[in-house]
N, C-alpha and C positions, 0 to 999 in steps of 0.2 A: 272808546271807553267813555263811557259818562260822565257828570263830573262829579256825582258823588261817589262812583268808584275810585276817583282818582283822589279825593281827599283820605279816604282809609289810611293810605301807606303814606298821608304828610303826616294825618292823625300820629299814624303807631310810630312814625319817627322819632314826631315833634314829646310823644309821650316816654317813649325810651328817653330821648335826652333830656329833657327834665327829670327825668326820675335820676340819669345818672347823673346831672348835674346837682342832686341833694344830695345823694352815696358819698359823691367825692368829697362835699365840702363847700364847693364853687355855689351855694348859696345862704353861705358863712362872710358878712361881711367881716367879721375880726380875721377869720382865716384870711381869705383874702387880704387884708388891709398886711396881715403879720405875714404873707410871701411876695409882698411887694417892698416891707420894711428891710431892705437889705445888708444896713447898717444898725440896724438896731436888734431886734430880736424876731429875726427870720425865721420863718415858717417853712422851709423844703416840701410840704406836705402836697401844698400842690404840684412842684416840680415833674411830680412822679405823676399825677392826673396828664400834665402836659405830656409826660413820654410818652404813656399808655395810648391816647387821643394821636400822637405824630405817629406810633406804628401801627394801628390801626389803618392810621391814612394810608401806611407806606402799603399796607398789604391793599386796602380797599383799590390804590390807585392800582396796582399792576393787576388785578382782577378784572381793572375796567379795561386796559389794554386789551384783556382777551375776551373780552364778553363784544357782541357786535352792538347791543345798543340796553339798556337798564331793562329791569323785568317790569316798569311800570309807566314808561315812556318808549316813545318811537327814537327818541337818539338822547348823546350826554350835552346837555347844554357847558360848556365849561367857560371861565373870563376869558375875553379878547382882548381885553387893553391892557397894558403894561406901562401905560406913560404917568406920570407923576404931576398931579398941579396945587395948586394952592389949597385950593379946596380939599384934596385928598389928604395933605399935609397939615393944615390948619383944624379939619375935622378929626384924624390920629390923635393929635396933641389935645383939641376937648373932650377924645376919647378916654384915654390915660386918665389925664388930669380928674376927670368925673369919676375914672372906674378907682384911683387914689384913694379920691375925699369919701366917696359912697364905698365902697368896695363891692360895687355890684356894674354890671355891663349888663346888658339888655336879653338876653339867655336868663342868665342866674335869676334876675329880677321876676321874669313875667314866672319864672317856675316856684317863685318866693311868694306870686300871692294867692298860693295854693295853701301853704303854711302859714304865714305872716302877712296878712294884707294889709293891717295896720302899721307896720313898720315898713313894708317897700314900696308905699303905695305911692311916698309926696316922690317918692325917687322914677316910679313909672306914667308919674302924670306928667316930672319934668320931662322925661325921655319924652315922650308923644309931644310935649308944647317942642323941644327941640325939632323933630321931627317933623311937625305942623312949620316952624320957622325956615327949615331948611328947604322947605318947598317953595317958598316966598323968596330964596336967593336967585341971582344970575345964575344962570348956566354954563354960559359960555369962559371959560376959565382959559389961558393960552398952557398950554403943556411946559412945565419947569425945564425937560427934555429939550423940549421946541426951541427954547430961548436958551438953552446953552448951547445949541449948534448955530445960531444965528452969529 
């Protein structure tokens, strides 16, 4: 397959989920910020965006049990690691913390500067300078795992 056939279906993906990530909400920093406020005046609204997105998965995952390999690739790439290190742990928590203050994560954002590029724009120049920095870190991290069986 070529490779411009093979972007079509990131295209129509990545187009779908943007689109449903403005339907929902999810690039509404006040929503956001007000389903994450869970002490003060919570928003449930996305709750329901999360159930929707986990049963979709539950159905997409038992699909792919039975399918022998995706209709757009030769096989399902899926994650192999399961171990936990600093870096995984340290980067979750600038995760949160950023998606708190902004109310936006890297999805929502880049589908925000189709709407609003004046306002999510100083939020996706940080993401990319993060992103640019986290290139410049070590690699080698010893597994959290690792050093509690030691």
């Amino acid at each position: 397959m070529s490779a411009a056939r093979r972007l079509i279906p990131a295209l129509a993906a990545g187009t779908l989920f943007g689109a449903g990530l403005t339907v929902s909400g999810m690039t509404d920093p006040q929503r956001v910020r007000g389903f994450l406020d869970l002490f003060g005046q919570w928003d449930p609204t996305l709750a329901f965006v999360m159930g929707g997105a986990v049963l979709v998965m539950a159905v997409a995952w038992r699909l792919r049990r039975q399918m022998g390999h995706p209709l757009f690739a030769e096989k399902f790439v899926l994650p192999g690691r399961s171990d936990l290190d600093v870096r995984l742990i340290s980067g979750s928590a600038l995760f949160g913390i950023g998606w708190g203050l902004a109310g936006l994560c890297p999805g929502p954002a880049i589908a925000s500067l189709a709407l609003t590029p004046a306002a999510v724009l100083p939020f996706v120049v940080a993401m990319l300078a993060g992103m640019a920095i986290h290139r410049l870190l070590p690699r080698s991290t010893p597994s959290l795992m690792q050093k509690g069986a030691a």
